[in-house]
DRENMARTOR-372562 format. One line per 10 residues: for each residue x, y, z of N, C-alpha, C, CB. Coordinates in steps of 0.2 Angstrom, whole numbers. Glycine has a CB too. Example, Ala and Ser with C-alpha at 12.3 -4.5 7.8 and 13.67 -1.06 7.14 Angstrom:
% residues 2
66/-28/39/62/-22/39/66/-16/39/57/-22/45 | 64/-11/35/68/-5/36/64/0/39/70/-3/29 .
***
This chain:
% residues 369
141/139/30/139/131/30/131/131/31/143/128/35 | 127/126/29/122/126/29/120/122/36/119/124/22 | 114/124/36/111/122/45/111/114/45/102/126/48 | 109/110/41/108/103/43/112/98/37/100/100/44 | 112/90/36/115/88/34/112/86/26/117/85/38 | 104/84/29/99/84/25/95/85/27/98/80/23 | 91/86/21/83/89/21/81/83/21/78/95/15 | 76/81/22/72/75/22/64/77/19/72/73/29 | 62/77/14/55/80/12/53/75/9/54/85/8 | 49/75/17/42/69/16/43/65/24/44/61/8 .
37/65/28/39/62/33/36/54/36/39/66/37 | 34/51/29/33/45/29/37/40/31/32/44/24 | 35/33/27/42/30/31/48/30/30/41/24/30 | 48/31/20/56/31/18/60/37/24/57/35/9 | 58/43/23/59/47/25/60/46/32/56/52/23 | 58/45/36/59/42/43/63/39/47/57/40/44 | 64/33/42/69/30/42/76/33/41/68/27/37 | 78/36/35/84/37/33/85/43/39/84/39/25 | 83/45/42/80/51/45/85/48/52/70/53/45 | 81/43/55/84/39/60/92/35/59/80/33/61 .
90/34/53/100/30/50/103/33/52/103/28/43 | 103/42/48/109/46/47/109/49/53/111/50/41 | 103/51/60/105/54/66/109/50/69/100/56/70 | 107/42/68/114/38/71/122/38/70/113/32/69 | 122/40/64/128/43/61/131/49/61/127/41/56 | 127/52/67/130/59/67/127/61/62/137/59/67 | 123/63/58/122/68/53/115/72/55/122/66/45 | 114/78/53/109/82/57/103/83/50/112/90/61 | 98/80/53/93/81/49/85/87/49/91/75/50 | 82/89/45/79/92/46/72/90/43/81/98/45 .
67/87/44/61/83/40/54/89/41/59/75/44 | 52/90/34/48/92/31/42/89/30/50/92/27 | 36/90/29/31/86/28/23/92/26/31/80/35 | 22/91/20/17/96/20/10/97/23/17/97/16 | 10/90/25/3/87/29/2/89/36/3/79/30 | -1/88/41/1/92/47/2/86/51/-4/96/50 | 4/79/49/7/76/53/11/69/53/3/76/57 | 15/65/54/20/62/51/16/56/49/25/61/55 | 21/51/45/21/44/43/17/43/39/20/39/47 | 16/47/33/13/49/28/6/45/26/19/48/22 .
7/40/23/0/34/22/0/30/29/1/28/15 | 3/29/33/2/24/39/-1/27/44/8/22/43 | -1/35/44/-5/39/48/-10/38/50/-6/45/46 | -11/36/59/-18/33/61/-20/40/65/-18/26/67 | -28/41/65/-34/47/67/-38/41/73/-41/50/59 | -34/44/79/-38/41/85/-46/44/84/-34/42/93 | -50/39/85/-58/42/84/-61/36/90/-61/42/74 | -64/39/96/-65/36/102/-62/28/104/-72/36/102 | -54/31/104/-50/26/105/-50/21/102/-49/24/110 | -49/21/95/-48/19/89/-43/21/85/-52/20/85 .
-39/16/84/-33/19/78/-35/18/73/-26/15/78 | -38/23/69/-42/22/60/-35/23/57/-49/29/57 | -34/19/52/-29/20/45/-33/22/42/-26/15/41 | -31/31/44/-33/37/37/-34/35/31/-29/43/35 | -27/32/28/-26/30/21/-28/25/18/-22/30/20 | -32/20/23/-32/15/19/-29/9/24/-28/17/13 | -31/4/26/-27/-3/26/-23/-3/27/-28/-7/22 | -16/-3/31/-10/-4/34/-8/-10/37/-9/1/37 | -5/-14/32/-3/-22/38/2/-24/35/-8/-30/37 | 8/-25/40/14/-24/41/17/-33/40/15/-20/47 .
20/-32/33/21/-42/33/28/-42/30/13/-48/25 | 33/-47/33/37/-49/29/42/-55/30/39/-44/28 | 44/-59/24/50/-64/28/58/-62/30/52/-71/23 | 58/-55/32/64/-54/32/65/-53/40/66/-48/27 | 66/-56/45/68/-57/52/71/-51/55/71/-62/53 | 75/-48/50/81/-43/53/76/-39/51/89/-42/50 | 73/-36/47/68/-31/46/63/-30/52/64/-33/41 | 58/-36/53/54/-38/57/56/-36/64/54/-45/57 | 63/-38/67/66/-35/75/68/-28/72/74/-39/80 | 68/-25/67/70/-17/68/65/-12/68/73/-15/62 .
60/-16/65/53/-11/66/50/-14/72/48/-11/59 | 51/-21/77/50/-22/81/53/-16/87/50/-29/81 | 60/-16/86/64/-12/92/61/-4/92/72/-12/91 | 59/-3/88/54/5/90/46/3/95/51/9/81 | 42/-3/91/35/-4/96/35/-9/94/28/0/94 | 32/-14/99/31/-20/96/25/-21/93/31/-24/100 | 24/-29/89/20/-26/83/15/-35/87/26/-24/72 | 9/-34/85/2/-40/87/5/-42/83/-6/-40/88 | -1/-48/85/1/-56/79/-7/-55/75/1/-68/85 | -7/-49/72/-13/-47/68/-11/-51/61/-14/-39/66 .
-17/-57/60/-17/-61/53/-23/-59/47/-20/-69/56 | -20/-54/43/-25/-54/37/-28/-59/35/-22/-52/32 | -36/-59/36/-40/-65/32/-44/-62/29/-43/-72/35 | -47/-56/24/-51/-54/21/-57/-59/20/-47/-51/15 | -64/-56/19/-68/-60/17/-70/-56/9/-74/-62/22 | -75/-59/5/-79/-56/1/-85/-57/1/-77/-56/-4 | -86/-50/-2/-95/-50/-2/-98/-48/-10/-99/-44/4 | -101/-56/-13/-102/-54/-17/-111/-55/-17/-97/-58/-22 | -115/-49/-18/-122/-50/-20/-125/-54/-12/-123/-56/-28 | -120/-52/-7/-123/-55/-1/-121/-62/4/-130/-56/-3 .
-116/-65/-4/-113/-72/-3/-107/-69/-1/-113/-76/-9 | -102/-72/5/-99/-73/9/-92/-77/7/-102/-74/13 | -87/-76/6/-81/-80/2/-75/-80/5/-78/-79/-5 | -70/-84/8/-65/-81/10/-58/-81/5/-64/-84/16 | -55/-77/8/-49/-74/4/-44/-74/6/-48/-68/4 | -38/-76/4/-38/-78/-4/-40/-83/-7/-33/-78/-7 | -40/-85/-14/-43/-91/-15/-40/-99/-12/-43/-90/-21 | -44/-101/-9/-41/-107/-3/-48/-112/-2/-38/-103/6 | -46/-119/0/-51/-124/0/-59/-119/3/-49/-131/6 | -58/-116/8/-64/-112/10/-69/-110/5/-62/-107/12 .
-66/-105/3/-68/-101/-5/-71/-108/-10/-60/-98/-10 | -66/-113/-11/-69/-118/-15/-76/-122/-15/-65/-121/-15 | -74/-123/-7/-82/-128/-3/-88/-123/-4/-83/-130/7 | -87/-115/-4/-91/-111/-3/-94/-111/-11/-87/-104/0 | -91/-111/-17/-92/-111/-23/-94/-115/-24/-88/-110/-27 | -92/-119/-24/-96/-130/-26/-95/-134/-22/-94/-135/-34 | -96/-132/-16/-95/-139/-12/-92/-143/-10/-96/-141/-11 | -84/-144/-13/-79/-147/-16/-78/-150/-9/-72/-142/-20 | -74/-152/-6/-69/-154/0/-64/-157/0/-71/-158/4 | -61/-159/-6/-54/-160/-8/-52/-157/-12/-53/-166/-11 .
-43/-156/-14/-40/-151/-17/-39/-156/-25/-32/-149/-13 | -41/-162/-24/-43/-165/-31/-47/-161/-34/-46/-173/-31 | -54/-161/-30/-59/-160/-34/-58/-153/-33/-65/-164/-32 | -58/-149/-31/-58/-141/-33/-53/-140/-38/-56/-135/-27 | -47/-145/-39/-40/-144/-46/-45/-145/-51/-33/-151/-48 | -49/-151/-51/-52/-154/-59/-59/-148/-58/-54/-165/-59 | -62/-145/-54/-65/-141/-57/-65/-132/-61/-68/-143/-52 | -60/-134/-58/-56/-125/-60/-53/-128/-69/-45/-123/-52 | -50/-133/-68/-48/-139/-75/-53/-136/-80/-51/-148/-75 | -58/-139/-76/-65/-141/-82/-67/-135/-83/-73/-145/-80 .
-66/-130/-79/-70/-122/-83/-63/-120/-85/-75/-114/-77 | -58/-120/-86/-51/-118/-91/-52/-122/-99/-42/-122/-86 | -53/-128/-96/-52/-133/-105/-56/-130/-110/-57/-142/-104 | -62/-128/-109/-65/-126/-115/-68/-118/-116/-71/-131/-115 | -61/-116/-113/-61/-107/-114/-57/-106/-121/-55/-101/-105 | -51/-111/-120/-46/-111/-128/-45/-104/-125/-51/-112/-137 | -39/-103/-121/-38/-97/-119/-30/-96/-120/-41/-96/-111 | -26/-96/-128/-20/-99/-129/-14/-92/-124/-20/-100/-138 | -18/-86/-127/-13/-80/-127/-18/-74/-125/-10/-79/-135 | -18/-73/-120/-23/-69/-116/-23/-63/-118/-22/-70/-109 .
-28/-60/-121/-28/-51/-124/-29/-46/-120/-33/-49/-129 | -34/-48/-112/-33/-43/-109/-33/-47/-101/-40/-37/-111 | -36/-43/-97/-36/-45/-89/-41/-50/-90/-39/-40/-83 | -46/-48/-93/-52/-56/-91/-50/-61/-94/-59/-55/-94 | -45/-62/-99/-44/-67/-102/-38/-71/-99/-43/-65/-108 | -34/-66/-95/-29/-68/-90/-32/-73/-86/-27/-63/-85 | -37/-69/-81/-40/-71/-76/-44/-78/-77/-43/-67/-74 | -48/-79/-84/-52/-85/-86/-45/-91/-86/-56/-83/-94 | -42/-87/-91/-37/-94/-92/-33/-96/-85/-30/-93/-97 | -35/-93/-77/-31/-95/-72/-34/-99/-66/-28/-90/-70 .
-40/-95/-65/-44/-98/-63/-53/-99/-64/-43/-96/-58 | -55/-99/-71/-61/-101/-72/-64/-97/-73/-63/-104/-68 | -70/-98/-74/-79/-91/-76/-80/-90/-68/-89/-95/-81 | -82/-94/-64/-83/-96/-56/-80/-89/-51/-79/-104/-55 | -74/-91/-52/-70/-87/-47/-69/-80/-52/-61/-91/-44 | -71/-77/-57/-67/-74/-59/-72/-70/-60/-63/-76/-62 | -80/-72/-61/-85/-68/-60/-88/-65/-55/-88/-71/-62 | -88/-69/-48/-89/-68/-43/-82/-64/-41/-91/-73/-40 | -76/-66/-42/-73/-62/-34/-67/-58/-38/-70/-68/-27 | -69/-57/-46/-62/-54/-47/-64/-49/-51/-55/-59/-50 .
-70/-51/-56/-72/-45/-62/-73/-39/-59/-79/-46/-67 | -76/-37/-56/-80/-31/-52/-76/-27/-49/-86/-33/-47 | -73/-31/-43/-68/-28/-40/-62/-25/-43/-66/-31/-36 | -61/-27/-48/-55/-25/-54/-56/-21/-56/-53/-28/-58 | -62/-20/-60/-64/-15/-63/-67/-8/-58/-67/-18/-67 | -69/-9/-53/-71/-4/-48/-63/-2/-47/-76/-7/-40 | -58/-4/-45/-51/-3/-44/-49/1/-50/-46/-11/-43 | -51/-1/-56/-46/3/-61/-50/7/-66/-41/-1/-66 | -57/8/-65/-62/13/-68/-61/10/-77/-59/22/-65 | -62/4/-78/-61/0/-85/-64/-6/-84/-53/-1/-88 .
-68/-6/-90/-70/-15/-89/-64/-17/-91/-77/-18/-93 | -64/-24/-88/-59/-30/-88/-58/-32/-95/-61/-36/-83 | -60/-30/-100/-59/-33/-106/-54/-27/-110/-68/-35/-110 | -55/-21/-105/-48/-14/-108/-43/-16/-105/-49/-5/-106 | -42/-19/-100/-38/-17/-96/-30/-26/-99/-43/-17/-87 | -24/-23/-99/-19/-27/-102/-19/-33/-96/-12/-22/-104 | -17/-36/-101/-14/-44/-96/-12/-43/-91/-9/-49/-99 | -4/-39/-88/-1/-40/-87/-2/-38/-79/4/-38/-92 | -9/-36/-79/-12/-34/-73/-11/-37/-69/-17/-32/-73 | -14/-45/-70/-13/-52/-68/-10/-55/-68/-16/-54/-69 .
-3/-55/-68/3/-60/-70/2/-68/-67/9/-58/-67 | -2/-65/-61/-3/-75/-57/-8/-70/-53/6/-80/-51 | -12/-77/-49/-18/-78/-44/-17/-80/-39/-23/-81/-44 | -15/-80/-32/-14/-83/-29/-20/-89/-27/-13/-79/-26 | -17/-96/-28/-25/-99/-27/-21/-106/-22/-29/-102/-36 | -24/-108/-16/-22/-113/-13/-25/-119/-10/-21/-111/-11 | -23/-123/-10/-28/-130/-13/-27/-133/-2/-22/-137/-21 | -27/-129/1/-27/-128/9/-34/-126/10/-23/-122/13 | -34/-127/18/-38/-123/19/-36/-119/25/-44/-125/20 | -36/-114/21/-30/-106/24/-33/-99/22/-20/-105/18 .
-34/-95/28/-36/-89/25/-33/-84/27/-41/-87/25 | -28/-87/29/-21/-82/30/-18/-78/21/-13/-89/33 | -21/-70/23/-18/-68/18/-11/-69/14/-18/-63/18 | -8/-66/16/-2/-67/14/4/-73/19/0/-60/13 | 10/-75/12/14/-80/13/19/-78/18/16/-83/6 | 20/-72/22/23/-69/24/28/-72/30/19/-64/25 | 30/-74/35/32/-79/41/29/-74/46/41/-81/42 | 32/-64/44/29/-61/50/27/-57/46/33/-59/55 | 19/-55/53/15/-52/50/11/-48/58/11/-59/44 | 8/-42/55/7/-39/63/5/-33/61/12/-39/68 .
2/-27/66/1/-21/66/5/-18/74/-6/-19/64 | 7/-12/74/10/-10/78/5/-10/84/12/-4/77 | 7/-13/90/2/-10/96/2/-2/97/4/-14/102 | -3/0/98/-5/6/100/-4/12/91/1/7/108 | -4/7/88/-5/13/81/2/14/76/-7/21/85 | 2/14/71/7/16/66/12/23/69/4/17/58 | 7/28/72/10/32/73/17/33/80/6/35/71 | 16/26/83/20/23/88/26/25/85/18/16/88 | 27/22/79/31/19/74/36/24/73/27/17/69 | 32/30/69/37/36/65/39/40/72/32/43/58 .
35/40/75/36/45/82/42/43/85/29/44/89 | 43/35/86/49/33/90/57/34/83/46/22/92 | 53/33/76/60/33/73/64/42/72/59/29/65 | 57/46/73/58/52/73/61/56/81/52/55/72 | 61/51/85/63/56/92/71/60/92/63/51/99 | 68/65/93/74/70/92/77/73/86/79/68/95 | 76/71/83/75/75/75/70/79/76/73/70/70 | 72/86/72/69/91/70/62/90/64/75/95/68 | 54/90/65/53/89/61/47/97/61/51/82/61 | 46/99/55/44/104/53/36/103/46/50/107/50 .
31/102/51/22/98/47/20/107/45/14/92/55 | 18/103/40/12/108/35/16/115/32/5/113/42 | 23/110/30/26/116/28/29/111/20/33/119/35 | 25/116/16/26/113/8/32/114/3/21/115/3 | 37/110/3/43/112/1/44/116/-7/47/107/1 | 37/112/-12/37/119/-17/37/125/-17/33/118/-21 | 34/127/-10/29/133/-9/37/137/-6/21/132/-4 | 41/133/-2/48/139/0/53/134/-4/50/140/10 | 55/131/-8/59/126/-11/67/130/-10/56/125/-20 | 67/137/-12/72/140/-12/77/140/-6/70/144/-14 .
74/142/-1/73/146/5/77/138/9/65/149/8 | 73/132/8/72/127/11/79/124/8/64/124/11 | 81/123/0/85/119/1/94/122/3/84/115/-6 | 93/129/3/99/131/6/102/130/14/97/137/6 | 95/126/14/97/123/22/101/115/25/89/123/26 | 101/112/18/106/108/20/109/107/16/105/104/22 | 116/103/16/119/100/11/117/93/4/124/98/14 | 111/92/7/110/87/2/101/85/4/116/80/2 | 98/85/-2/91/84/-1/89/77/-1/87/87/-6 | 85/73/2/80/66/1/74/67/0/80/60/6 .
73/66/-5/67/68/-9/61/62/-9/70/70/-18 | 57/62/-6/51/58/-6/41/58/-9/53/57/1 | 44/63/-12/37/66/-16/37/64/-23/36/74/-16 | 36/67/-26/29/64/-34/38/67/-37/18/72/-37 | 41/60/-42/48/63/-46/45/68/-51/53/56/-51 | 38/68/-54/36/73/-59/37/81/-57/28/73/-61 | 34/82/-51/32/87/-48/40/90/-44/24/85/-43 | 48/85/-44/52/88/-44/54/92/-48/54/86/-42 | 52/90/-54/54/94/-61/49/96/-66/59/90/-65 | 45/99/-60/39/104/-63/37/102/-68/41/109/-65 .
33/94/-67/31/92/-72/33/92/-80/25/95/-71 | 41/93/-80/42/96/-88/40/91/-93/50/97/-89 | 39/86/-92/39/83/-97/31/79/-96/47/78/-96 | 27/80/-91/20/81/-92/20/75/-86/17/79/-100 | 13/74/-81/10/71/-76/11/64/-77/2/73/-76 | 16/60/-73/14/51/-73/6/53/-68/22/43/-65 | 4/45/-72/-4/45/-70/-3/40/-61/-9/39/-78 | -10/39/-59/-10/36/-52/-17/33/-53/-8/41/-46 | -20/30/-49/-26/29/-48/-26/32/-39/-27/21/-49 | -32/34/-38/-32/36/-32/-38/35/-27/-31/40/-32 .
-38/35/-21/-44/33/-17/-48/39/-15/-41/28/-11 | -54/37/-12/-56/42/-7/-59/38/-3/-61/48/-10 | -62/40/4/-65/39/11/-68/41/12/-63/38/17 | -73/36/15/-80/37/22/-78/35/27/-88/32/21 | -77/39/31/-77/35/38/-82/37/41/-71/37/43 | -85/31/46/-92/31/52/-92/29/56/-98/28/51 | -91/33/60/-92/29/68/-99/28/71/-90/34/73 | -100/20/75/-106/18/76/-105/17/82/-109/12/71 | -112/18/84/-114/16/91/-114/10/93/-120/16/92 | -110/4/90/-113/-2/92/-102/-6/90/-122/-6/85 .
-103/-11/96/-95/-11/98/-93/-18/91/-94/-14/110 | -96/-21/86/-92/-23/80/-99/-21/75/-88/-32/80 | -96/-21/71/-101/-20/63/-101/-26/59/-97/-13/57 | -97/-27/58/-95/-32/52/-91/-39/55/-90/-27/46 | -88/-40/59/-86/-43/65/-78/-46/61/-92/-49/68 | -77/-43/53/-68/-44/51/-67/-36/49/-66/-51/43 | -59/-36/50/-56/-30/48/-58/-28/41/-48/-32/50 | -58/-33/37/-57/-33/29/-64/-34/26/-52/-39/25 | -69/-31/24/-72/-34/18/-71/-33/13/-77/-34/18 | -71/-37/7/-71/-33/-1/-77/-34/-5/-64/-37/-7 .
-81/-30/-8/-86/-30/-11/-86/-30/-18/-90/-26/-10 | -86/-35/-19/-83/-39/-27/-87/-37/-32/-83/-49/-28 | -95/-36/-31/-98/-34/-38/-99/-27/-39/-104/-38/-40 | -98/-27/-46/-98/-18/-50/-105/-13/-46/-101/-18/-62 | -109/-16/-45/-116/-12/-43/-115/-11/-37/-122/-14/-44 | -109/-11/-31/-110/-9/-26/-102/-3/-25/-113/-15/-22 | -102/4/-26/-96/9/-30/-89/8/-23/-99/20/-30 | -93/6/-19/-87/4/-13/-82/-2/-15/-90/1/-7 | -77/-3/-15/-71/-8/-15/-71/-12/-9/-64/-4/-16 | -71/-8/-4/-71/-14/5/-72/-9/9/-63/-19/10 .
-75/-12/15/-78/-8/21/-72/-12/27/-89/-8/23 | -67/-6/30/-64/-7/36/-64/-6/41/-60/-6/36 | -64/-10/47/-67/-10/52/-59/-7/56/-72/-17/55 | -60/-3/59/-52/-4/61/-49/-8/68/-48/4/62 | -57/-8/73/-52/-10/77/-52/-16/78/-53/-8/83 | -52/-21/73/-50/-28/74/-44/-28/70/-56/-32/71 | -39/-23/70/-33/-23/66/-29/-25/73/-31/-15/63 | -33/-22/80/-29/-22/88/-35/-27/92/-27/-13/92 | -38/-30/89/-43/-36/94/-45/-29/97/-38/-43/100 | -49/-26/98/-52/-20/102/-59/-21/104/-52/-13/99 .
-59/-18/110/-65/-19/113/-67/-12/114/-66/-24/121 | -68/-7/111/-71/-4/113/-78/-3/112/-69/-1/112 | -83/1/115/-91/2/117/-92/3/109/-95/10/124 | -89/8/104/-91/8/99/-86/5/93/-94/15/98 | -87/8/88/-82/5/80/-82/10/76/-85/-2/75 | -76/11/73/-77/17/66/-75/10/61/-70/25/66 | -80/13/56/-77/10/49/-77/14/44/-79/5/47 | -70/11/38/-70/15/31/-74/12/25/-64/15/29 | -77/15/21/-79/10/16/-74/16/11/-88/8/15 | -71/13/6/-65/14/2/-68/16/-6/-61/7/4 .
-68/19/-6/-69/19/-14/-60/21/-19/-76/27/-16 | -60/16/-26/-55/20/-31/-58/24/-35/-49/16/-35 | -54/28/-37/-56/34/-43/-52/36/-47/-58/41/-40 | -54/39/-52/-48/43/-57/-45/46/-53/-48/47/-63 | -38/47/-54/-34/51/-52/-33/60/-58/-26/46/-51 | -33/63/-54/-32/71/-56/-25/75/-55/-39/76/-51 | -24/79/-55/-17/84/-54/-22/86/-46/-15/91/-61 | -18/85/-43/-21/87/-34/-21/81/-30/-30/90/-33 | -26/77/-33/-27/71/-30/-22/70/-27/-29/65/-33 | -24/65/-19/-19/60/-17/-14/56/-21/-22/55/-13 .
-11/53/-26/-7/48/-29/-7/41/-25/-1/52/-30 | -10/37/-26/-8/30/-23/-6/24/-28/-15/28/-19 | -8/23/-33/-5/18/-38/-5/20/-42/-6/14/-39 | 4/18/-44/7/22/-51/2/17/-57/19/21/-53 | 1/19/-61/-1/18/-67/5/15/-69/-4/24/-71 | 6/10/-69/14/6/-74/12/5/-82/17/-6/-70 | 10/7/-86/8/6/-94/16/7/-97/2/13/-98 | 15/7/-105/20/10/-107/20/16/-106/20/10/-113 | 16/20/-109/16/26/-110/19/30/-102/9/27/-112 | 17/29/-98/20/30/-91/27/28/-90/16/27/-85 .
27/23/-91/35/20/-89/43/23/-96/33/8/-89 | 39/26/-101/43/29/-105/43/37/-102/41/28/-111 | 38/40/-99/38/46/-95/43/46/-89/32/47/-92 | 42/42/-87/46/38/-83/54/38/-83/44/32/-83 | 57/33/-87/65/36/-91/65/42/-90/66/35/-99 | 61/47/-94/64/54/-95/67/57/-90/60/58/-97 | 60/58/-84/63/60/-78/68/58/-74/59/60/-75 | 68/50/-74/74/48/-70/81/48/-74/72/41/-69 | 81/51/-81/87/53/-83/89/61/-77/87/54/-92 | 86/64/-77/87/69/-74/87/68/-66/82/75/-77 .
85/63/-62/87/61/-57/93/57/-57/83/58/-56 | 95/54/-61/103/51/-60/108/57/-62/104/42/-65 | 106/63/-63/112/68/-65/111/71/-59/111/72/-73 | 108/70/-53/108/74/-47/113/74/-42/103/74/-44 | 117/78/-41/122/77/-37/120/76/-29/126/82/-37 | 116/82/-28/114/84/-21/107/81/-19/114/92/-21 | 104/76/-24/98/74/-19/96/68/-21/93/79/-20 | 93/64/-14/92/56/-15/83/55/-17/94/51/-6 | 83/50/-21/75/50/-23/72/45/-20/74/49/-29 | 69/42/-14/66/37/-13/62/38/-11/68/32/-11 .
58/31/-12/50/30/-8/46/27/-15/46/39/-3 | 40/27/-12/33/25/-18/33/30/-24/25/27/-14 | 33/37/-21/30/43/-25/38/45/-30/26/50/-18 | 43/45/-26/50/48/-29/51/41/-35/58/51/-22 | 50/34/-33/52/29/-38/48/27/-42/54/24/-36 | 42/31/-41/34/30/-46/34/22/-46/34/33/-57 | 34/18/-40/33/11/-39/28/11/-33/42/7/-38 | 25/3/-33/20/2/-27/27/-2/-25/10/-3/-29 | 27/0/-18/28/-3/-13/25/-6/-7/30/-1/-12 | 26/-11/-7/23/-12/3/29/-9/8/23/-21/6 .
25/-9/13/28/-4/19/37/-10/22/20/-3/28 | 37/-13/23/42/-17/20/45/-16/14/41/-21/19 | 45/-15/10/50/-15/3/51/-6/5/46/-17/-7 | 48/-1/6/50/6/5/52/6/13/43/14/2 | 55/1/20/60/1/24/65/-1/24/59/1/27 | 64/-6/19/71/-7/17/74/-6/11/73/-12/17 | 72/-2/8/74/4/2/78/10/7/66/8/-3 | 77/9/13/77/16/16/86/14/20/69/19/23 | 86/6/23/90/5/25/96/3/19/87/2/29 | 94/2/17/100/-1/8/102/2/7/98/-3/0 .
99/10/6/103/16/4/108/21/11/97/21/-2 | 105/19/17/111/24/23/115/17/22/108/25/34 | 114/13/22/122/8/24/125/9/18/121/-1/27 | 124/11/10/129/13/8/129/21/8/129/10/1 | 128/23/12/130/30/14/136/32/18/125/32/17 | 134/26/24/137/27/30/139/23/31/135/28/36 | 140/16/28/145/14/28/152/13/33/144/15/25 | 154/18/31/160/19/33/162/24/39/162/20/28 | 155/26/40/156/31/47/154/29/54/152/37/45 .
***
C-alpha cells in the first residue's frame, strides 16, 4: 500500500488548500514543492522586517464572504485598499480610470463633462470594428487616456506594439464617473497581517511538506508514494512537452532596499510610458501601513518568456488554446491524478479563484466522508 493518500506537487495555494481539505478528511498527504519554500507566487522575503512579495504584487480581493472568513480563519487579513497611481513622463494619475484621473486630464469636475469629453475623442475615430488593442482601447476610452495610461504599459506588458496585439486583449476598461480610487469592485479586500506566508504555514500545519525537491527529477520514485497525484505545475511539462511549449509572458525583479523609511509614499506605481523598461515600482510596506526606519522596493519588469523562465501569464491566442485541447484530452483520460491551479489549467487566476478551485473540487471529493 502506498505511504500517503496524495502527492500534492506544488505548494502554492491550490495545493495548500486541497492539502488542508483532505487532512480534515482523514486522508494523508505528502506536499512537494521544488522551490525551497512554500505558497508558491504569495511567497514573502522578510528583508529588515518587511514582508516583500518576491513575485510580484499580492492583494487578496473578493465578494465571496464565505471565502473571505476561510482565509480569514487561518490569519487575519488588514483593510489594505488597492489605489495604484500612474506615472506618465512625471505626470501623476490615479487608478483606475475615475473622476480623479479625469480632473487630472482636463479639469473636468462633473461626470457630465468627462462622459461628453471621452464622447468627443470616440465620435470622430469612426472606430466601427476594432482590428487590434489600440483600436479597442480608442473606441473605449479616447486618444487622451489611452495614450497616456494604457499604450506603453501594454505594450511593455506584452513586448508588441499595441497595433499587433488582438482586440480581445481589451474586452472592457474599467472607467468610473466617481471619485474612487479604490481598485477594485471587490466588498472584501486586504493582505494578511504579518505576511502571505502566515497563510500556507497555518493551512500546512502538520502536513508533511518536502521543498527543493523536483518531482520530474524523482517522478518515478515519488508517485509510488501515493495513491493519487494533484498536479499543480506547467500541464505541458506533465507530458513532456509532447505536443510542444504553451507560451507565457514572464516577469523579472529589482529589489532595493533604502535607507530612508517611504520612497514613493503608495504601494503601487505604474510607469505608463514605453521609454521607461519598468512596468511599476512596489513599495511593500505600505501593503501593512509599516513604519519601519527603512523600505524595500521592487521595480518590476515583463519579458518574453523562454523554456526555464518563471511562467506567469498564459498566452490565451489560438494557437495556444488549440495546444491547449490536445493536452487536456490526455488530462481528462487520467485516472490517478487532479490538475489544478494557474500553471496545471494554463488560466490567469487570482488568488481567490485558484482557492476556490481548490475548495470546489475537495467538497466533491469528500463530500461524503
Amino acid at each position: 500500500m502506498p505511504d500517503f493518500d496524495y502527492l500534492v506537487v506544488g505548494a502554492g495555494l491550490y495545493g495548500s488548500v486541497f492539502a488542508h481539505e483532505a487532512t480534515k478528511h482523514n486522508k494523508k498527504c505528502l506536499v512537494i514543492d521544488r522551490r525551497p519554500h512554500t505558497g508558491g507566487n504569495t511567497w514573502c522575503d522578510e528583508q529588515a522586517g518587511i514582508n516583500v512579495h518576491a513575485y510580484g504584487a499580492h492583494i487578496f480581493h473578493t465578494n465571496d464572504k464565505e471565502l473571505w472568513d476561510y482565509v480569514n480563519s487561518f490569519v487575519e487579513f488588514n483593510r489594505y485598499t488597492n489605489s495604484p497611481l500612474a506615472n506618465y513622463k512625471g505626470e501623476l494619475y490615479n487608478l483606475p480610470f475615475n473622476m480623479n484621473t479625469f480632473y487630472q486630464l482636463w479639469k473636468v469636475k462633473t461626470p457630465a463633462e468627462a462622459q461628453q469629453k471621452i464622447q468627443e475623442q470616440i465620435a470622430h475615430l469612426n472606430i466601427e470594428h476594432p482590428a487590434n488593442l489600440e483600436e479597442q482601447a480608442l473606441s473605449l476610452v479616447g486618444r487622451d487616456v489611452y495614450e497616456k495610461l494604457i499604450k506603453g504599459y501594454t505594450e511593455k506588458q506584452w513586448g508588441r506594439d499595441a497595433r499587433e496585439l488582438p482586440a480581445f486583449i481589451i474586452k472592457r476598461l474599467p472607467v468610473r464617473f466617481t471619485y474612487d480610487n479604490n481598485y477594485f469592485n471587490d466588498k472584501y479586500q486586504g493582505i494578511p497581517i504579518g505576511g502571505y506566508n502566515k497563510l500556507t504555514e497555518a493551512l500546512l500545519q502538520g502536513i508533511e511538506v518536502r521543498l527543493a525537491t523536483d518531482y520530474f527529477a524523482n517522478r518515478q520514485q515519488l508517485d509510488l508514494l501515493a495513491s493519487h497525484i494533484v498536479f499543480t505545475g506547467q500541464l505541458d511539462e506533465f507530458y513532456d512537452f509532447r505536443f510542444g511549449h504553451l507560451e507565457y509572458r514572464s516577469l523579472r525583479f529589482e529589489h532595493e532596499l533604502h535607507n530612508t523609511p517611504n520612497y514613493q509614499g503608495n504601494a503601487v506605481v505604474n510607469y505608463t510610458e514605453r521609454e521607461v523598461p519598468y512596468t511599476r515600482i512596489i513599495e511593500h510596506k505600505h501593503f501593512e501601513f509599516g513604519q519601519q526606519p527603512k523600505t524595500v522596493i521592487t521595480r518590476e519588469y515583463s519579458k518574453e518568456w523562454k523554456p526555464g523562465d518563471e511562467p506567469y501569464y498564459p498566452v490565451n491566442d489560438d494557437k495556444n488554446m488549440q495546444l491547449l485541447k490536445q493536452y487536456q484530452q490526455l488530462a481528462h483520460a487520467e485516472e490517478k491524478v487532479i490538475f489544478g491551479g494557474r500553471l496545471a489549467e494554463y488560466r490567469y487566476y487570482d488568488m481567490h479563484q485558484v482557492i476556490a478551485s481548490a475548495l470546489t473540487k475537495t467538497k466533491k471529493l469528500f463530500s461524503n466522508s
